[in-house]
N, CA, C and O of each residue as an XYZ file, in Angstrom:
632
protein
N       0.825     -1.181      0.000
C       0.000      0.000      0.000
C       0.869      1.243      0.000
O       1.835      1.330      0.758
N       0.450      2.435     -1.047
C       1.025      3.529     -0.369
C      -0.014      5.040     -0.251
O      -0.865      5.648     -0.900
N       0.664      5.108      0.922
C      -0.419      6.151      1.598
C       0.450      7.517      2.076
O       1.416      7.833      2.770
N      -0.951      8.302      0.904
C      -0.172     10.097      0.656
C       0.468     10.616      1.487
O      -0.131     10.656      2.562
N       1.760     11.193      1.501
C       2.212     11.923      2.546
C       2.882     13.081      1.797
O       3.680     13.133      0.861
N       1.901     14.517      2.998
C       2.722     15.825      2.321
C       2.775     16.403      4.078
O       1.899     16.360      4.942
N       3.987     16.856      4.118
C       3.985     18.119      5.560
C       5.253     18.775      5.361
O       6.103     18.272      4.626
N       5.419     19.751      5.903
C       6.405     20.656      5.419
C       7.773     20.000      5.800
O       7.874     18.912      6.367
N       8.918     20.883      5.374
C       9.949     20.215      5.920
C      10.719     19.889      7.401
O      11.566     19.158      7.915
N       9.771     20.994      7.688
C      10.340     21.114      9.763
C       9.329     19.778      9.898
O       9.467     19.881     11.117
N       8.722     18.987      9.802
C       8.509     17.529      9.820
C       9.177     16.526      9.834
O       8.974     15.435     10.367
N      10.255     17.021      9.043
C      10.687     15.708      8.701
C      11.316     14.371      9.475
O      11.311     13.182      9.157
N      11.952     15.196     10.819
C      12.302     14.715     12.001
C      11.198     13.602     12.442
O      11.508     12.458     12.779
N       9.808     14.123     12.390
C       8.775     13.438     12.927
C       8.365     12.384     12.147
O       7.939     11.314     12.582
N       8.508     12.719     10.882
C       8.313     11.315      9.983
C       9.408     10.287     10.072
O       9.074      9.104      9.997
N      10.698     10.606     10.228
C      11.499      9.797     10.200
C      11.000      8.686     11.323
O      10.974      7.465     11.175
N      10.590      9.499     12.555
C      10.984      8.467     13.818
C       9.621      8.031     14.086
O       9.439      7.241     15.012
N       8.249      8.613     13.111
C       7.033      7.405     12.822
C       7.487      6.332     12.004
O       7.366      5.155     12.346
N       8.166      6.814     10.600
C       8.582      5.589     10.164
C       9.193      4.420     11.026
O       8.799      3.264     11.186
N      10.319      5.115     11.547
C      11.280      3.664     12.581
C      10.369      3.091     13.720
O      10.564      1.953     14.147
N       9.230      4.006     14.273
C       8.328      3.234     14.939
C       7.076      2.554     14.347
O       6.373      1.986     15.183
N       6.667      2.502     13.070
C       6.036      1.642     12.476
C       6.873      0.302     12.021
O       6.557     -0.884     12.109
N       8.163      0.984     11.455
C       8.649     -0.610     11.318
C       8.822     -1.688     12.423
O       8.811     -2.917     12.359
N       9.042     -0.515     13.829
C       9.456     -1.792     15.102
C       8.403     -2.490     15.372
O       8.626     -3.690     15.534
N       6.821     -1.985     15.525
C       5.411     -2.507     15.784
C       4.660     -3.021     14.933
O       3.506     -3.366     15.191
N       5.426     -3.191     13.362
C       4.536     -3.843     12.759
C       5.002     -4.613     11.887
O       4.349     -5.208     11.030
N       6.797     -4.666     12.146
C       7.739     -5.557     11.350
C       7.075     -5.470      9.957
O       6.341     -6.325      9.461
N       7.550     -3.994      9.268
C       7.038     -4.429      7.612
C       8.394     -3.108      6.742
O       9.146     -2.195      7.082
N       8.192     -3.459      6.156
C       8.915     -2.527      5.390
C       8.278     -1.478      5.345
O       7.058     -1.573      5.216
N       8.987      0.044      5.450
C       8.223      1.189      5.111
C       9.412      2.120      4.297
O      10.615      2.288      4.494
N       8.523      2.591      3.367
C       9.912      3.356      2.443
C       9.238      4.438      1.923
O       8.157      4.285      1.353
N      10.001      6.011      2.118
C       9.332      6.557      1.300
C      10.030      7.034      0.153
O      11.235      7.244      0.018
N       8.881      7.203     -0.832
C       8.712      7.277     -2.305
C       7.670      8.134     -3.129
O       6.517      8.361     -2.764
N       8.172      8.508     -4.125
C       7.424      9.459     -4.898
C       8.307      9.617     -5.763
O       9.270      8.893     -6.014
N       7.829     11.036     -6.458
C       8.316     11.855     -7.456
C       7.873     13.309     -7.361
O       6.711     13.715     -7.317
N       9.085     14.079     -7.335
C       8.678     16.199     -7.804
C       7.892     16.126     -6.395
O       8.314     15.287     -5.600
N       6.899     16.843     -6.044
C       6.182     17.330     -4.587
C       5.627     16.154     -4.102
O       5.407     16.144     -2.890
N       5.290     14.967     -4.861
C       4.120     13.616     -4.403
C       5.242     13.073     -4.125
O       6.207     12.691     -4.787
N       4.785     13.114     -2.324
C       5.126     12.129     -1.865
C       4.710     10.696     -0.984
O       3.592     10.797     -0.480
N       5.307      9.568     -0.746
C       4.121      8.262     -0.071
C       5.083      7.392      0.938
O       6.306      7.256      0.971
N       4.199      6.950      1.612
C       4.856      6.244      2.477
C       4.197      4.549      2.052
O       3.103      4.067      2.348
N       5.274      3.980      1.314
C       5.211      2.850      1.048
C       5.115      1.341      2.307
O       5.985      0.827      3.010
N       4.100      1.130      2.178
C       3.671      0.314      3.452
C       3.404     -1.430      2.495
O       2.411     -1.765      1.851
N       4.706     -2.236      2.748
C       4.335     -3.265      2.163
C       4.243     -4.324      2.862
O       5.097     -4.507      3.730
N       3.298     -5.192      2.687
C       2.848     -6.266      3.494
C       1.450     -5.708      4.362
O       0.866     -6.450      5.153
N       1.003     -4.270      4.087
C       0.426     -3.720      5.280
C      -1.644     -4.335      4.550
O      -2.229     -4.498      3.480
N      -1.873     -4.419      5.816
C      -3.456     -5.112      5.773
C      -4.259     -3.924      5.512
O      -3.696     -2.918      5.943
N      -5.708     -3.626      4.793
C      -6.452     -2.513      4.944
C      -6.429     -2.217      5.905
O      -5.968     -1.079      5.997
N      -6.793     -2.793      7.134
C      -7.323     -2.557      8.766
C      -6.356     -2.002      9.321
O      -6.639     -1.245     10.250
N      -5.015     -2.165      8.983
C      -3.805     -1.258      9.246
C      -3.824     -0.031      8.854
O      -3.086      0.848      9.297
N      -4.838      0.135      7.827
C      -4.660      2.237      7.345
C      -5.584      2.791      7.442
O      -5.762      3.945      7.053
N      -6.694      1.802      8.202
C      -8.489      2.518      8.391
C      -7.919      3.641      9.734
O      -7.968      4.869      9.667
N      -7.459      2.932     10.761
C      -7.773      3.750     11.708
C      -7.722      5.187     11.930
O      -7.264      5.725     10.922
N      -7.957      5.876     12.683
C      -7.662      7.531     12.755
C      -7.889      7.923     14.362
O      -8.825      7.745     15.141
N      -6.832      8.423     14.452
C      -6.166      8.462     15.891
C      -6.743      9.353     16.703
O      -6.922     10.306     15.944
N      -7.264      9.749     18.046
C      -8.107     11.149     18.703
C      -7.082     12.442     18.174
O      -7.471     13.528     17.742
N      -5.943     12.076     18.311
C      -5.061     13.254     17.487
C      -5.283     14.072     16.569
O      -5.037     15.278     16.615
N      -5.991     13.189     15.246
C      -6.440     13.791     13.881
C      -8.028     13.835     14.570
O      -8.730     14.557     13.861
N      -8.444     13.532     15.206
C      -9.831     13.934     15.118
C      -9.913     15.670     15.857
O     -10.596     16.617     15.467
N      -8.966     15.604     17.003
C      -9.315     16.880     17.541
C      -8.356     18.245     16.577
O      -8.533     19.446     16.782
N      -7.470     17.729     15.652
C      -7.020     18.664     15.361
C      -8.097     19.026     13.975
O      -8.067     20.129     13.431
N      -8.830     18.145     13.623
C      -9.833     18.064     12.428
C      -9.127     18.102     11.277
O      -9.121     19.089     10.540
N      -8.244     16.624     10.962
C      -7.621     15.977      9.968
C      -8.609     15.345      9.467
O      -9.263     14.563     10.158
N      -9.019     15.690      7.553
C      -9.858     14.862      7.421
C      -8.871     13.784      6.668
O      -7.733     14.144      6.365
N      -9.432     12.154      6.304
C      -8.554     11.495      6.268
C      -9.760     10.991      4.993
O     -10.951     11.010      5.304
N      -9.326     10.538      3.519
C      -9.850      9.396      3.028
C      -9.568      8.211      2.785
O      -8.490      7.804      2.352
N     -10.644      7.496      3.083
C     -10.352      5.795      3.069
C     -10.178      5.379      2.514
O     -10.469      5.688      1.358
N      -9.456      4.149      2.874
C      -8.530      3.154      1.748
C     -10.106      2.303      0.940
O     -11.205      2.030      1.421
N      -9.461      2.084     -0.578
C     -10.613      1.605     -1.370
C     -10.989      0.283     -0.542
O     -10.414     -0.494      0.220
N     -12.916      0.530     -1.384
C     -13.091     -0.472     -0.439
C     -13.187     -2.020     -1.491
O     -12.927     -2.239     -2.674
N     -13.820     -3.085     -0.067
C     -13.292     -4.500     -0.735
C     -13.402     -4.965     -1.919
O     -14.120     -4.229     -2.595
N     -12.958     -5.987     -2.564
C     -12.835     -6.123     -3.687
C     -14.432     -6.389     -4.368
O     -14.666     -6.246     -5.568
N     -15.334     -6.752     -3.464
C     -16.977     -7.310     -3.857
C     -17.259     -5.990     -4.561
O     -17.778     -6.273     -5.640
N     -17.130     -4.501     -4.405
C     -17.840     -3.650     -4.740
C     -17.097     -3.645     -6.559
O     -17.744     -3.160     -7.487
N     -16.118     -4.076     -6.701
C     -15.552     -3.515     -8.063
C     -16.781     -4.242     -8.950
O     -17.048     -3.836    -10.081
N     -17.210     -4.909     -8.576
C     -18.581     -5.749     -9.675
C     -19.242     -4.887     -9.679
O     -19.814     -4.658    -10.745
N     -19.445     -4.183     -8.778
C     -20.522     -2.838     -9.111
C     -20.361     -1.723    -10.407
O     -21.219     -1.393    -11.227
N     -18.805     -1.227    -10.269
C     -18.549     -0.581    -11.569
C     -19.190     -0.778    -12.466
O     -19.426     -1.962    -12.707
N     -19.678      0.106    -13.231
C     -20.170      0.193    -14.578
C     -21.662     -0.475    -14.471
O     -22.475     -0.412    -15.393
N     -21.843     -0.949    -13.556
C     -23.354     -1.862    -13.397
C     -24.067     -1.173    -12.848
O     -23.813     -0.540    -11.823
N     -25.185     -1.196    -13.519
C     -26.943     -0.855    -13.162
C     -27.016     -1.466    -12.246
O     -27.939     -0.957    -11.611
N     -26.655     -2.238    -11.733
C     -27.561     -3.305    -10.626
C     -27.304     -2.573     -9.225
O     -26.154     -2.246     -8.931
N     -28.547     -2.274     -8.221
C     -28.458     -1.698     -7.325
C     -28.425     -0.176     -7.650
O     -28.969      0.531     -6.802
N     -27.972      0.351     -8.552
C     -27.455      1.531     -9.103
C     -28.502      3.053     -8.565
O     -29.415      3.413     -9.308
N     -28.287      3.631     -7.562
C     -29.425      4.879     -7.063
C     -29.262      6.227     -7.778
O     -30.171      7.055     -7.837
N     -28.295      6.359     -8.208
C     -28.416      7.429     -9.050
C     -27.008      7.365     -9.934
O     -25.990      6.687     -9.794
N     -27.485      8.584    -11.113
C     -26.739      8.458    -12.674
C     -25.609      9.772    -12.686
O     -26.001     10.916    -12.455
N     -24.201      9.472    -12.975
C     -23.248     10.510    -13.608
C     -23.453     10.817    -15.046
O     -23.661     10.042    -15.980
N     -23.357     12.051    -15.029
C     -23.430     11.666    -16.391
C     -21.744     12.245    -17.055
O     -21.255     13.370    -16.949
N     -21.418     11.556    -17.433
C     -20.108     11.728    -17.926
C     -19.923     12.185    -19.535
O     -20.764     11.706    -20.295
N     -18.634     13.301    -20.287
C     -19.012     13.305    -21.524
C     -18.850     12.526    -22.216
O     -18.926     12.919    -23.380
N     -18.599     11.294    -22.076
C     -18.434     10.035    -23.355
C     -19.793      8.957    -22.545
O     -19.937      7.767    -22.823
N     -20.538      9.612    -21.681
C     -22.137      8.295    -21.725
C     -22.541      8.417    -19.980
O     -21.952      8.996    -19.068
N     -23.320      7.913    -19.992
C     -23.488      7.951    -18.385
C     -22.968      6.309    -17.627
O     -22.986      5.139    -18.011
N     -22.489      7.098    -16.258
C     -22.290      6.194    -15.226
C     -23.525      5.663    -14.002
O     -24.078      6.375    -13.164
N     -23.694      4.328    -14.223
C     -24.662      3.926    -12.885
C     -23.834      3.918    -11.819
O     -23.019      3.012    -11.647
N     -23.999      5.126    -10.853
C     -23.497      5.353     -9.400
C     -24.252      4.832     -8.317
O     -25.442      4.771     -8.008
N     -23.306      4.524     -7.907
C     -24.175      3.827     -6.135
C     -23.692      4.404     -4.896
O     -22.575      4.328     -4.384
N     -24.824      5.042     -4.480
C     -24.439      6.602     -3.316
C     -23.504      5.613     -2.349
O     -22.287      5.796     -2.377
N     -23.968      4.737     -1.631
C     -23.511      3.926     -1.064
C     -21.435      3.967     -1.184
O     -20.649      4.577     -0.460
N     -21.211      3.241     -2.142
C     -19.810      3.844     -2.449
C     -19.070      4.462     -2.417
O     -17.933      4.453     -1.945
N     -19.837      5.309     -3.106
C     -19.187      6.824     -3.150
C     -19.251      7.948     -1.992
O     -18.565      8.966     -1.909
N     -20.299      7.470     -1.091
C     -20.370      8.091     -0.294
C     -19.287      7.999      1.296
O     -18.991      8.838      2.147
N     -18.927      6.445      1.091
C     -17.855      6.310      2.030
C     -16.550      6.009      1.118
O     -15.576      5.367      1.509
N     -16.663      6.443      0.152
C     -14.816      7.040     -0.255
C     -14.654      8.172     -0.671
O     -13.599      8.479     -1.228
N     -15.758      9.132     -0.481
C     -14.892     10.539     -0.732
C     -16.051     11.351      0.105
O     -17.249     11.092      0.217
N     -15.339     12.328      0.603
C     -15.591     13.171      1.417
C     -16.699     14.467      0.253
O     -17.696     15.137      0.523
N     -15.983     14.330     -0.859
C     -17.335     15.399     -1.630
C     -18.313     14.744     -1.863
O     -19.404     15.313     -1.868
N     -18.222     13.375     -2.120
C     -19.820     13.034     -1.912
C     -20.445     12.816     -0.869
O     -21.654     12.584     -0.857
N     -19.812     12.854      0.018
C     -20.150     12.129      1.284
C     -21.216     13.809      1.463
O     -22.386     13.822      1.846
N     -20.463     14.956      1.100
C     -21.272     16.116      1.331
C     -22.465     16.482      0.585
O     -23.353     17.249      0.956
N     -22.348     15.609     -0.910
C     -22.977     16.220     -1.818
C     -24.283     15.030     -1.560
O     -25.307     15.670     -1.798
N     -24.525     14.159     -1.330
C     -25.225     13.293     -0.848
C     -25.860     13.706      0.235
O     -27.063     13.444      0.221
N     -25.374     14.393      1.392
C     -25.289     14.900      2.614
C     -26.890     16.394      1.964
O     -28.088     16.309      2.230
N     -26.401     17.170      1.391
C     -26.928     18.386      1.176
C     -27.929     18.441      0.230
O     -28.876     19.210      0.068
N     -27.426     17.224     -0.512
C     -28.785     16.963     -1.783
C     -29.420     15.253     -1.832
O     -29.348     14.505     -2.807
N     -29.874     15.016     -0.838
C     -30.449     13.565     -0.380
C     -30.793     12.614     -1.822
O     -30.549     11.461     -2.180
N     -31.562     13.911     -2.459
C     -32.439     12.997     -3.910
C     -31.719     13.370     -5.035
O     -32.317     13.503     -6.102
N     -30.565     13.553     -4.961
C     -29.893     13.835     -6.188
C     -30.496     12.473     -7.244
O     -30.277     11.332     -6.836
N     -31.121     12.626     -8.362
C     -30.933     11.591     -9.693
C     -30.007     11.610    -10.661
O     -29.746     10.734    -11.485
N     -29.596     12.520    -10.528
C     -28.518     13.208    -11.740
C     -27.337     14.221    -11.690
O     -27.457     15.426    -11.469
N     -26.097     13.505    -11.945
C     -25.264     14.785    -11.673
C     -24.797     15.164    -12.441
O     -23.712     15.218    -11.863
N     -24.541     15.627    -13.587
C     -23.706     15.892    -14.632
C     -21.954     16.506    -14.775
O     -21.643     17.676    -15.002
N     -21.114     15.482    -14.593
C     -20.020     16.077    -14.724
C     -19.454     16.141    -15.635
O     -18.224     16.092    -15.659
N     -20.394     16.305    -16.931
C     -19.839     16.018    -18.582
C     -18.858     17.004    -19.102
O     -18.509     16.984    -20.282
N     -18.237     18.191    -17.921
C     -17.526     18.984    -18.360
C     -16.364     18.669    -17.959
O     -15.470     19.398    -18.389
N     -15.946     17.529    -17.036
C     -14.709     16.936    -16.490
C     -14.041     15.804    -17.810
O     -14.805     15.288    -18.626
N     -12.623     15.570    -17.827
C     -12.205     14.726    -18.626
C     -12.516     13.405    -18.127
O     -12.029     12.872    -17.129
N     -13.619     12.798    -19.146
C     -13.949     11.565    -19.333
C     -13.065     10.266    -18.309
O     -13.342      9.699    -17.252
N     -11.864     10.193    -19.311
C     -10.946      9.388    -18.887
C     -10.522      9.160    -17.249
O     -10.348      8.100    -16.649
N     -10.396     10.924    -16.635
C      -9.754     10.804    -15.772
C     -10.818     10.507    -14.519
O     -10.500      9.986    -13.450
N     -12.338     11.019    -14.945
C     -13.054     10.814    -14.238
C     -13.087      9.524    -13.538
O     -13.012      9.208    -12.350
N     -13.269      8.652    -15.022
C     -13.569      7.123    -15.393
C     -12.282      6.567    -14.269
O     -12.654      5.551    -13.682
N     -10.828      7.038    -13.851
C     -10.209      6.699    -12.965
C     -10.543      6.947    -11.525
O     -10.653      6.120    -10.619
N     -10.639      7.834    -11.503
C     -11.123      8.442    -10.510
C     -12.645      7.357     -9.401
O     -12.828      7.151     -8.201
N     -13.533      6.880    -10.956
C     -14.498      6.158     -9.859
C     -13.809      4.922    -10.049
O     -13.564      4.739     -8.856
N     -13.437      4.189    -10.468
C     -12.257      3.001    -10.431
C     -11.572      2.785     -9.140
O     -11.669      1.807     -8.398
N     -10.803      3.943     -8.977
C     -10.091      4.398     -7.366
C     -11.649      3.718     -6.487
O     -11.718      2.521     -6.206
N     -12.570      4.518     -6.216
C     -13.314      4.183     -5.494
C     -14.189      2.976     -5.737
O     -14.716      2.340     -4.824
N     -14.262      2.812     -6.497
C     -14.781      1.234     -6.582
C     -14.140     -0.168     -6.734
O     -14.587     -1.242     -7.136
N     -12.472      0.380     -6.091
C     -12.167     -0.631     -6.077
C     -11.707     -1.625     -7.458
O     -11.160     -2.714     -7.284
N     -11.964     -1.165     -8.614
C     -11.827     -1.893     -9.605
C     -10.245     -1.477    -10.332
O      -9.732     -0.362    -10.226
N      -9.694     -2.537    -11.005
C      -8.776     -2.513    -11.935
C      -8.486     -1.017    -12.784
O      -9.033     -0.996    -13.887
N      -7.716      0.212    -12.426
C      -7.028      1.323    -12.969
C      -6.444      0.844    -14.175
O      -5.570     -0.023    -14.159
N      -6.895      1.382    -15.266
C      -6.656      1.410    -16.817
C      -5.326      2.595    -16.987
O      -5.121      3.474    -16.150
N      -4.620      2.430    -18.066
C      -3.643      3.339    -18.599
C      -4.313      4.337    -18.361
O      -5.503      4.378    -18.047
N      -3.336      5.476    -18.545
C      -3.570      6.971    -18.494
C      -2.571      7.700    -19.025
O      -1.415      7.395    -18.731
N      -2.866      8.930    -20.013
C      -2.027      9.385    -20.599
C      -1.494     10.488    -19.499
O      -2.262     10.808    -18.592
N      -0.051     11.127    -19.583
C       0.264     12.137    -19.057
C      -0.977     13.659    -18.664
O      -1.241     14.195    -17.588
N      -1.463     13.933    -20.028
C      -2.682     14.696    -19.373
C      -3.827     14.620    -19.215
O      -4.644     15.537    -19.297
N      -4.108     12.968    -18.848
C      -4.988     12.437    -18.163
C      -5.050     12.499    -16.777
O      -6.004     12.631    -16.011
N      -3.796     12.372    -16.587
C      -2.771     12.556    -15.012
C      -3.081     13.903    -14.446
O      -3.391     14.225    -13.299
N      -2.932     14.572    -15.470
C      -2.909     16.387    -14.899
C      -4.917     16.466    -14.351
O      -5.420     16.678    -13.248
N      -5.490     16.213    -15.573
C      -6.607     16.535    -14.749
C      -7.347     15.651    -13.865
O      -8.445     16.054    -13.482
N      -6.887     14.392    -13.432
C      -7.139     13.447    -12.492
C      -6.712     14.120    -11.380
O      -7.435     14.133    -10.384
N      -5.424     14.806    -11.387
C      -5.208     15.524    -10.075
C      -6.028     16.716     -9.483
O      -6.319     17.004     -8.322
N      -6.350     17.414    -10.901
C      -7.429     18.486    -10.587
C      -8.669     18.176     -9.969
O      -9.240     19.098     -9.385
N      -9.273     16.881     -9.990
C     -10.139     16.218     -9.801
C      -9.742     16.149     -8.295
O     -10.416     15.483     -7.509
């Protein structure tokens, strides 16, 4: 697994000596890695249930945190009508969305669900297709397809 890490550089002290205390308590390799500003803390061997938690620390300082994708049962959902409560509409066709999902892996839906209960329709046909199409992949758990370089750029904008 690797899981985002950005904090300034007067941090770095503190990451070092979480890293050396994750490796002593959980005997796994931890390495960090990236590229240019993205950076991750490479957690291998590490279980989901190892990156759900969230500590009273981040709760009182009001760290919001998003969750690791969920289990592999939901990727059958992708692209499927079945169960399906409401429609994206994307510019290359529409997506059958399931609030359910989406609502516990991202924090904007979790709001937009939150503020608009009966949403039927959302139209994000002005976002790039492709990167979208990654984007609910990420959250559903399913198999991430190629991506071109400025597929990349606006996946991040996303």
């Amino acid at each position: 697994f690797c899981v985002p890490y950005h904090a300034p550089e007067e941090y770095k002290v503190s990451v070092e000596s979480a890293t050396e205390q994750l490796v002593r308590t959980r005997d796994q390799s931890v390495v960090m890695t990236g590229w240019g500003s993205d950076t991750f803390i490479l957690l291998q061997n590490a279980s989901n249930s190892s990156l759900c938690s969230v500590s009273s620390a981040s709760k009182e300082t009001g760290c919001q945190t998003e969750s690791a994708p969920l289990t592999p049962q939901f990727s059958n959902l992708f692209k499927n009508s079945l169960l399906s409560d409401f429609t994206l509409k994307l510019a290359d066709g529409d997506f059958p969305g399931h609030r359910t999902v989406l609502f516990t892996s991202s924090t904007y839906f979790r709001q937009l669900f939150t503020d608009s209960g009966s949403l039927g329709v959302l139209d994000v046909s002005n976002y790039n297709p492709t990167a979208y199409n990654c984007l609910l992949q990420y959250f559903y758990g399913a198999p991430r397809t190629d991506m071109t370089v400025p597929d990349m750029f606006d996946l991040y904008i996303l």
